[in-house]
Backbone as a printed PyTorch tensor [residue, N CA C, xyz], in Angstrom:
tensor([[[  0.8240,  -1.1980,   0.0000],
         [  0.0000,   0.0000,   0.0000],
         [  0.8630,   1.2550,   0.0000]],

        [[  1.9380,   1.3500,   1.0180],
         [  2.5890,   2.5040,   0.9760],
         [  3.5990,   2.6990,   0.1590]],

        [[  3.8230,   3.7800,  -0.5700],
         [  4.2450,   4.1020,  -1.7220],
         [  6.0290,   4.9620,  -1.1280]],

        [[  6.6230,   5.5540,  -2.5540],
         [  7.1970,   6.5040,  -2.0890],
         [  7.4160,   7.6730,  -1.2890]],

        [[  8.7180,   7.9300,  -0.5170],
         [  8.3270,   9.0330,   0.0870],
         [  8.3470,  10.4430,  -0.7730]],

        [[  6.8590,  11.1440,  -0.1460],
         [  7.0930,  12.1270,  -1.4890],
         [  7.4130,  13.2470,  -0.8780]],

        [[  7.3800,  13.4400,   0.4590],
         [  7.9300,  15.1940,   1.3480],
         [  8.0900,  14.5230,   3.0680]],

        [[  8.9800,  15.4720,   3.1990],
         [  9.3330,  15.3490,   4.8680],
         [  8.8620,  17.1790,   5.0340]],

        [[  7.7670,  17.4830,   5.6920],
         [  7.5500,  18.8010,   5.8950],
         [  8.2310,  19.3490,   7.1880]],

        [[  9.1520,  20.6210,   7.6420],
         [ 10.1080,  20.9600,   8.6290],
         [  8.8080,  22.4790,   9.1160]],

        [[  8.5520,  22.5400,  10.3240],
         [  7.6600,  23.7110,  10.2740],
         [  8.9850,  24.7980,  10.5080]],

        [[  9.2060,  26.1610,  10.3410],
         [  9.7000,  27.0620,  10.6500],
         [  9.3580,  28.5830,  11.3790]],

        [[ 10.5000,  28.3360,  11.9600],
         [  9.6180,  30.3290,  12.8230],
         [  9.9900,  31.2170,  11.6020]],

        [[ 11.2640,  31.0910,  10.7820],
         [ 11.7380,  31.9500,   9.9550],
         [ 11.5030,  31.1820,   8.7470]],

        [[ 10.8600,  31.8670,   7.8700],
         [ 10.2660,  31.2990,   6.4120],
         [ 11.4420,  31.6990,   5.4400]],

        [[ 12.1760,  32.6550,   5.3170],
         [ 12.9520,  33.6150,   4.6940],
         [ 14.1550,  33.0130,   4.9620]],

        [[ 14.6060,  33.2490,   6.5870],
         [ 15.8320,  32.1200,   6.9040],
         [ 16.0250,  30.8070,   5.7960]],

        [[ 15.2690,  29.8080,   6.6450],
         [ 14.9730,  28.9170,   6.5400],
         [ 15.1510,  28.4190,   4.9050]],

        [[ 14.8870,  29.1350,   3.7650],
         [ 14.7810,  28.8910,   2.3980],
         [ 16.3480,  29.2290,   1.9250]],

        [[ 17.0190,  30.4890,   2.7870],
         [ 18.0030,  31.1030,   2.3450],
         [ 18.9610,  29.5450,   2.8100]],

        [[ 18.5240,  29.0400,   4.1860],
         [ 19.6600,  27.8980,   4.5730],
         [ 19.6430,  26.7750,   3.0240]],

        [[ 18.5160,  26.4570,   2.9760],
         [ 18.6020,  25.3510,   1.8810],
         [ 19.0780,  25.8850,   0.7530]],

        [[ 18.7270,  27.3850,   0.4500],
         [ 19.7960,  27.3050,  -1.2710],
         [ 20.5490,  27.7820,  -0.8610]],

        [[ 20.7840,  28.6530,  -0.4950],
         [ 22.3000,  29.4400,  -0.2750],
         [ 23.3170,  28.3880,   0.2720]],

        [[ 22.9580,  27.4650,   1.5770],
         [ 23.6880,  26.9940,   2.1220],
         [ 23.8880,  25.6000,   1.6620]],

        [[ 22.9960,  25.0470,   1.0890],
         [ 22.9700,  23.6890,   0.8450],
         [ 22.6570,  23.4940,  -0.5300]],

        [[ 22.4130,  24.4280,  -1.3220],
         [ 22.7540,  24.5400,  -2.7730],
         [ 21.4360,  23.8150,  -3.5610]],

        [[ 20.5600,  23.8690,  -2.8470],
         [ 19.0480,  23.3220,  -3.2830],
         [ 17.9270,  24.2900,  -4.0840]],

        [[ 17.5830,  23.5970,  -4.5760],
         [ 16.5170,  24.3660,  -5.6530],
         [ 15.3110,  24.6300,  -4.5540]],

        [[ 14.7850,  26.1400,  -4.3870],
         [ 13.6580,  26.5280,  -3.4360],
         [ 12.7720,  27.5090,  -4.2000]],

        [[ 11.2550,  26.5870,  -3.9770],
         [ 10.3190,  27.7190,  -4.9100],
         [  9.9370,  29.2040,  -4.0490]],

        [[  9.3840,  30.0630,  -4.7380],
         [  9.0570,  30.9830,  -3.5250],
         [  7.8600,  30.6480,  -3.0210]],

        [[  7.5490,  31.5890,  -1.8890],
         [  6.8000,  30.8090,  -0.6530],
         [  5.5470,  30.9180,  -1.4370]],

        [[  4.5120,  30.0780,  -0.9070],
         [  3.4190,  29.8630,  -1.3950],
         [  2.6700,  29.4960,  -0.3600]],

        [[  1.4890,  30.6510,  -0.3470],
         [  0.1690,  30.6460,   0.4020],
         [ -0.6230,  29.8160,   0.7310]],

        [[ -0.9170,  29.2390,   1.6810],
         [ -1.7080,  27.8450,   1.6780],
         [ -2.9500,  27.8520,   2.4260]],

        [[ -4.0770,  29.1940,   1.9810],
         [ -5.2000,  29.7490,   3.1290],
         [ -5.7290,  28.5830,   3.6450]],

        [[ -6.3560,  27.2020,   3.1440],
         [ -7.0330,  26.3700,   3.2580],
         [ -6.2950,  25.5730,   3.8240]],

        [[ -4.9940,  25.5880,   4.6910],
         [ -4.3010,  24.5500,   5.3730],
         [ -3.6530,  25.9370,   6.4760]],

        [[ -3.6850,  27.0030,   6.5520],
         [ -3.0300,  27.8330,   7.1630],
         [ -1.8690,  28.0830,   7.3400]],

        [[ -0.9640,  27.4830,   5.9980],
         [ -0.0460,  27.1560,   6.3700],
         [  1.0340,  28.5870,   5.2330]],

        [[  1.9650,  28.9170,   4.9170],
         [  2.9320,  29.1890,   3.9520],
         [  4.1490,  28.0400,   3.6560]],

        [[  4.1770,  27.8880,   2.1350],
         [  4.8250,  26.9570,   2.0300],
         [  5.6340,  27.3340,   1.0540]],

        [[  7.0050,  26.3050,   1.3380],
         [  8.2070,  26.7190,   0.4040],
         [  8.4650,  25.4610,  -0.2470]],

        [[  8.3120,  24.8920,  -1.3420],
         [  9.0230,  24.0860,  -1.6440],
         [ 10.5510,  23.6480,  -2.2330]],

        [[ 11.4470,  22.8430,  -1.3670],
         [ 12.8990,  22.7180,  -1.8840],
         [ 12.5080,  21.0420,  -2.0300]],

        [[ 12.8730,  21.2230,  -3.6950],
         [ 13.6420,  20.4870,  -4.4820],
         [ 14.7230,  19.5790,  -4.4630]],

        [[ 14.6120,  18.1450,  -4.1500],
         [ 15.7560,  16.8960,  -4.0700],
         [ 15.3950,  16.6860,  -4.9450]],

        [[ 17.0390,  15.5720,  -5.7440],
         [ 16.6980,  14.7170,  -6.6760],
         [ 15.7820,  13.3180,  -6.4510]],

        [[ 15.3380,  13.3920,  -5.0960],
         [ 14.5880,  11.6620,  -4.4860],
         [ 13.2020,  12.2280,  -4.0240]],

        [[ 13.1620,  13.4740,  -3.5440],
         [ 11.9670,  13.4930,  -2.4460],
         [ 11.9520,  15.2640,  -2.2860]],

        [[ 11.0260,  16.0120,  -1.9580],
         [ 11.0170,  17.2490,  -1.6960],
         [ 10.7930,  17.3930,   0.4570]],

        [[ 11.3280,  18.6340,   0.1500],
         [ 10.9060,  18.6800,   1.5310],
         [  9.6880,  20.2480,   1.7130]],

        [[  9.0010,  20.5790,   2.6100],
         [  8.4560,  21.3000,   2.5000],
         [  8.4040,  22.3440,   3.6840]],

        [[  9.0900,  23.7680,   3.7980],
         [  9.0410,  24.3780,   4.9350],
         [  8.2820,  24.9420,   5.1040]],

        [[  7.0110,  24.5910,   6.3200],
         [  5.7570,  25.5770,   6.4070],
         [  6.0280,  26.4800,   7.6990]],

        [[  5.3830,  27.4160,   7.3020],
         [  5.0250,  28.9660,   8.6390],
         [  4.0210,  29.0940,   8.4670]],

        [[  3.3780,  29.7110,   9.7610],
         [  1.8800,  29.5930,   9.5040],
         [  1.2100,  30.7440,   9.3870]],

        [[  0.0920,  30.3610,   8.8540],
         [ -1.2510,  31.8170,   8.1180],
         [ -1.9820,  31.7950,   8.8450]],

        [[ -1.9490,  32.9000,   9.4600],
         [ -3.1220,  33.2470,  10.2370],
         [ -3.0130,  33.1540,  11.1610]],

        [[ -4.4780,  33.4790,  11.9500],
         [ -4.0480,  33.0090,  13.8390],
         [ -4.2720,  31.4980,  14.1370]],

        [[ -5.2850,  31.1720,  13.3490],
         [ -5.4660,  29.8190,  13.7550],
         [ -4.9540,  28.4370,  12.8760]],

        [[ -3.3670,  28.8450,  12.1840],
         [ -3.0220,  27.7820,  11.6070],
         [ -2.1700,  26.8330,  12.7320]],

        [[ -2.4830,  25.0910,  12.0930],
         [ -1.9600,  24.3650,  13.1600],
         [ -0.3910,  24.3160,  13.3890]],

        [[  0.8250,  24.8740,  12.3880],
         [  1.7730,  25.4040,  12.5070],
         [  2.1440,  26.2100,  13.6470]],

        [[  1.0850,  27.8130,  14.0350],
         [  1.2190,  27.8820,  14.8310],
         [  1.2110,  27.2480,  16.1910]],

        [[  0.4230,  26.3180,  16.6020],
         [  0.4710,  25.3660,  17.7820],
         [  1.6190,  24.5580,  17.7700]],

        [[  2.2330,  23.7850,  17.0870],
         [  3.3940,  23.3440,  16.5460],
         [  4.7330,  24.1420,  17.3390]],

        [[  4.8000,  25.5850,  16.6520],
         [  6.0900,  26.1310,  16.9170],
         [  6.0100,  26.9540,  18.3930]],

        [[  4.6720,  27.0280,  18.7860],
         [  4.4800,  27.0510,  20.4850],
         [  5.4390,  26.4460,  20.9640]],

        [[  5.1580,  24.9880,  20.8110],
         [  5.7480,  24.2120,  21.4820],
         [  7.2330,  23.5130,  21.2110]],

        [[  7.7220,  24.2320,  19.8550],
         [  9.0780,  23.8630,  19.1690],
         [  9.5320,  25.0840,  18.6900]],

        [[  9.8420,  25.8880,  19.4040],
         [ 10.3760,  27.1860,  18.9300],
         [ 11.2150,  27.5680,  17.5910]],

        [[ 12.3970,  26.3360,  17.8370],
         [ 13.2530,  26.5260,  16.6900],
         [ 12.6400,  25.7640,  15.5410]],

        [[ 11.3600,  25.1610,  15.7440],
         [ 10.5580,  24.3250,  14.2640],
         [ 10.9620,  22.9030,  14.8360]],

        [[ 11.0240,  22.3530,  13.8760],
         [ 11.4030,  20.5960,  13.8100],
         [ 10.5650,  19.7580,  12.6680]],

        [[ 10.5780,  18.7000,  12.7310],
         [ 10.0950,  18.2730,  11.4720],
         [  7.9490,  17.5720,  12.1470]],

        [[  7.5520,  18.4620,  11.5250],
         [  5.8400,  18.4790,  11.5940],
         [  5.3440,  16.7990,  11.0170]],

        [[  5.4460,  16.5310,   9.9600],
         [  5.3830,  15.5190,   9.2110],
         [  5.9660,  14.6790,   7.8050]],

        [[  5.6380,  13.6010,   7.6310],
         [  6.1040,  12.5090,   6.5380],
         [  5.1150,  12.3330,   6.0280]],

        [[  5.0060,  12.2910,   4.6090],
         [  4.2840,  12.3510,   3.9330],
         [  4.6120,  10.7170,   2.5540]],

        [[  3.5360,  10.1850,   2.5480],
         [  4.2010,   8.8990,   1.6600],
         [  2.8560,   8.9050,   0.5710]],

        [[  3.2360,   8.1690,  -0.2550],
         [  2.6460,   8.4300,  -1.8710],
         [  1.6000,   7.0410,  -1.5960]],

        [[  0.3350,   7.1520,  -2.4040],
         [ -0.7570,   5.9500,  -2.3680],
         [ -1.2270,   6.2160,  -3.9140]],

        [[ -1.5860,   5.0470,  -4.0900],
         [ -2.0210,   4.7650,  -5.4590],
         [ -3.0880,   5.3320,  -5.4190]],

        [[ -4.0000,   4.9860,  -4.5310],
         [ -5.5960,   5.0990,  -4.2730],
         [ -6.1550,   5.4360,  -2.6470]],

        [[ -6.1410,   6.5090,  -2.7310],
         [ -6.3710,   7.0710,  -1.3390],
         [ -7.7610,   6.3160,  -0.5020]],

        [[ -8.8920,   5.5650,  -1.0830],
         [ -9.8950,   5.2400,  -0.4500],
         [ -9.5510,   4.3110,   0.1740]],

        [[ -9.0160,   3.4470,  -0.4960],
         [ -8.2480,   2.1500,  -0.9550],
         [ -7.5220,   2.1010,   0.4660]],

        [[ -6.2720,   2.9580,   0.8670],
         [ -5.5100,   2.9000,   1.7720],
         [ -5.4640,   3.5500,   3.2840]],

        [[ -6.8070,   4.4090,   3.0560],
         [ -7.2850,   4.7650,   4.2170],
         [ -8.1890,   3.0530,   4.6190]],

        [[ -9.0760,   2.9080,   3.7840],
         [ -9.7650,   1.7830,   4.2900],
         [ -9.0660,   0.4560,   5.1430]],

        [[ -8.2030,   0.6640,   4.2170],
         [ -6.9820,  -0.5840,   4.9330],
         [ -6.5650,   0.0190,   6.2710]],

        [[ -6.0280,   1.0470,   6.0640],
         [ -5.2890,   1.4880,   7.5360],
         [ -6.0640,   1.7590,   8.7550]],

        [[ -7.8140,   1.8500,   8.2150],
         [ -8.4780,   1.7650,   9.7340],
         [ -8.8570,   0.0700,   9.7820]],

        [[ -8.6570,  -0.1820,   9.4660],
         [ -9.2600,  -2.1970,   8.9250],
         [ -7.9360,  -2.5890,  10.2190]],

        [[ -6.7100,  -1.5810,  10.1250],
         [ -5.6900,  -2.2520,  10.5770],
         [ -5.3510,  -1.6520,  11.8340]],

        [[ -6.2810,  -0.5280,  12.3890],
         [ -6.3660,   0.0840,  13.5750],
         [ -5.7820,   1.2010,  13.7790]],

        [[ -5.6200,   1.8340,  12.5870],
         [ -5.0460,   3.0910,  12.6030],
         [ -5.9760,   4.2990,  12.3690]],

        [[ -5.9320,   5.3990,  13.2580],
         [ -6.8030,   6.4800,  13.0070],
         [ -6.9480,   7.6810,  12.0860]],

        [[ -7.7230,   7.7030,  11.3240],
         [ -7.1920,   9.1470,  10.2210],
         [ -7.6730,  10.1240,  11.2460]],

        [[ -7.0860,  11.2020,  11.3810],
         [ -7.5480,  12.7900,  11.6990],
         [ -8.8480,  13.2750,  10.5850]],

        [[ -9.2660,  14.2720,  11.3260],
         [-10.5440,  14.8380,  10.8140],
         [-11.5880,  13.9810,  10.6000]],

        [[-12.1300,  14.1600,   9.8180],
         [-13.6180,  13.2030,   9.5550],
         [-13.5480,  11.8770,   8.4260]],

        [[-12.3180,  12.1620,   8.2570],
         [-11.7090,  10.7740,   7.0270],
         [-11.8290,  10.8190,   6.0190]],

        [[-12.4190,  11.8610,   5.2680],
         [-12.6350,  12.4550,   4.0030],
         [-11.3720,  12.7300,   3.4360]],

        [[-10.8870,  12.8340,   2.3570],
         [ -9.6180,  13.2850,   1.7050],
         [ -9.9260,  14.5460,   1.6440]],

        [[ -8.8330,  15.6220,   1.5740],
         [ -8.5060,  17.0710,   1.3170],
         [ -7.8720,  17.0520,   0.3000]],

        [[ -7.5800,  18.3890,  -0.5340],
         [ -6.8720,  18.6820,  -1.2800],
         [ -5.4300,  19.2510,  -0.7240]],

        [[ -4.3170,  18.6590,  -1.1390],
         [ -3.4040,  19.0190,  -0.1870],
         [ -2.4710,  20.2120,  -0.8850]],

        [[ -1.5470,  20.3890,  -0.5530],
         [ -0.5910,  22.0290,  -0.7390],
         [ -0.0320,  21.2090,  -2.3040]],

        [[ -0.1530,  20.4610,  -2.7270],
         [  0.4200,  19.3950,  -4.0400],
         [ -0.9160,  19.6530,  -5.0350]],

        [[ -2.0960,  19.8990,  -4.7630],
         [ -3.2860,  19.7790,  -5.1440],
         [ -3.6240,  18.2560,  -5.4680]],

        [[ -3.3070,  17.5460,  -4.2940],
         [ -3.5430,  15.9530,  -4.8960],
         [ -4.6770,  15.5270,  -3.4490]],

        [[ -5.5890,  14.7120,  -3.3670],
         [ -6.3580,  14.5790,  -2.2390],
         [ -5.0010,  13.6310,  -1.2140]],

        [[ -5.3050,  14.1900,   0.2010],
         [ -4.5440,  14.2010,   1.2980],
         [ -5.2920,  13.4100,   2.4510]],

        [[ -5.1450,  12.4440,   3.1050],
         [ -5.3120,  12.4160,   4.7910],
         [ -4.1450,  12.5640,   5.1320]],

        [[ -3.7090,  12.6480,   6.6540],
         [ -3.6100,  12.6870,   8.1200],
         [ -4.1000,  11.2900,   8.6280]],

        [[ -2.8270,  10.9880,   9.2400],
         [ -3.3080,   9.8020,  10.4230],
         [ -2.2510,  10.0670,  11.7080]],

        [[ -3.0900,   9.0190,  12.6770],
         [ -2.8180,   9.6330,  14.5920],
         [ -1.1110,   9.7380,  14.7590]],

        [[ -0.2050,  10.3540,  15.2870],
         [  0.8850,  10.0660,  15.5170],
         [  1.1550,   9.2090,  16.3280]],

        [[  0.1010,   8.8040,  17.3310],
         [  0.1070,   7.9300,  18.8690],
         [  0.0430,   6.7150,  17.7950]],

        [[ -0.6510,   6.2360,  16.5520],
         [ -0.6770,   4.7600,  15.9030],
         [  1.1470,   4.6610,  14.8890]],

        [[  1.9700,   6.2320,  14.9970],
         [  3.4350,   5.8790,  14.2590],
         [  4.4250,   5.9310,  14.7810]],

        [[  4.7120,   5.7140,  16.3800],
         [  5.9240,   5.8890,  16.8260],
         [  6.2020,   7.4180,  16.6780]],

        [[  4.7290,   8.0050,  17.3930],
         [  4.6990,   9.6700,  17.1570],
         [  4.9450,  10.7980,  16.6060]],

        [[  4.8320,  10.0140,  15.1570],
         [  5.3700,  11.0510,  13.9130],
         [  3.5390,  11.1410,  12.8990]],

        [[  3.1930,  12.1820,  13.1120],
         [  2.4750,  12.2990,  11.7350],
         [  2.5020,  11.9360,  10.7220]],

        [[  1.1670,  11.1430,   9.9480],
         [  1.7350,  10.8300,   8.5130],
         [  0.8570,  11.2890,   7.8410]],

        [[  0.7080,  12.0350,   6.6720],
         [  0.0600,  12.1170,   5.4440],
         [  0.3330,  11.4860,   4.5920]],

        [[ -0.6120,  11.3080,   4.0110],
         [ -0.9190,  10.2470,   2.8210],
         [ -1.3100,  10.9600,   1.4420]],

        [[ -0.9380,  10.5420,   0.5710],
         [ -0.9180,  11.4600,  -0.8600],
         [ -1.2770,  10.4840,  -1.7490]],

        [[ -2.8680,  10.3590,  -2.5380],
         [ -2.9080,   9.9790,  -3.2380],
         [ -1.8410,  10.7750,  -4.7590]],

        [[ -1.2980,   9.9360,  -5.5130],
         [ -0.9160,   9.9300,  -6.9450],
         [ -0.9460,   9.3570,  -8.0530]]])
């Protein structure tokens, strides 16, 4: 069921920093930031040859980023994100197998524009996972 990894998302206090470290410093391809009203998030995407990573800051007052960097000042890594053939398909399996999706279990459209869940961190060895249909 689980596919490639397609993003490791890093939340950040500094959006600007943070983009300048990956190209300037680490010589990576970084798009400019991009607005994400419907996830609250701002997002940067940098460019690997295997996998992208994605640095979000958050929009607004009530993005979940902000709650995040409450509690992780300097950021850290928010979530893993892995690729599914068929998103119904692999949510169905993963509650069949006792795992919880977040929200109401419906797919979203995610910052990729591809439909997205969320599942519990307490069911991954306390890492968030999103799921990306492709």
């Amino acid at each position: 069921m689980i596919g490639r990894l397609n993003h490791i998302a890093i939340a950040v206090p500094d959006l600007a920093k943070a983009a300048a470290l990956y190209r300037d410093t680490m010589g990576a391809k970084v798009s400019a930031p991009v607005p994400q009203p419907a996830h609250g998030v701002t997002v940067v995407f940098v460019e690997l040859p295997n996998t992208k990573i994605e640095l979000l800051h958050p929009l607004g007052d009530k993005s979940p980023i902000a709650n995040f960097l409450a509690r992780n000042a300097d950021g850290g890594i928010h979530h893993v994100c892995y690729e599914v053939a068929d998103i119904y398909k692999a949510r169905d399996q993963l509650k069949a197998r006792g795992a919880r999706v977040l929200g109401d279990g419906e797919p979203k459209i995610g910052a990729h524009d591809k439909p997205v869940l969320f599942l519990h961190p307490k069911d991954f060895n306390g890492t968030l996972i999103e799921i990306e249909q492709v």
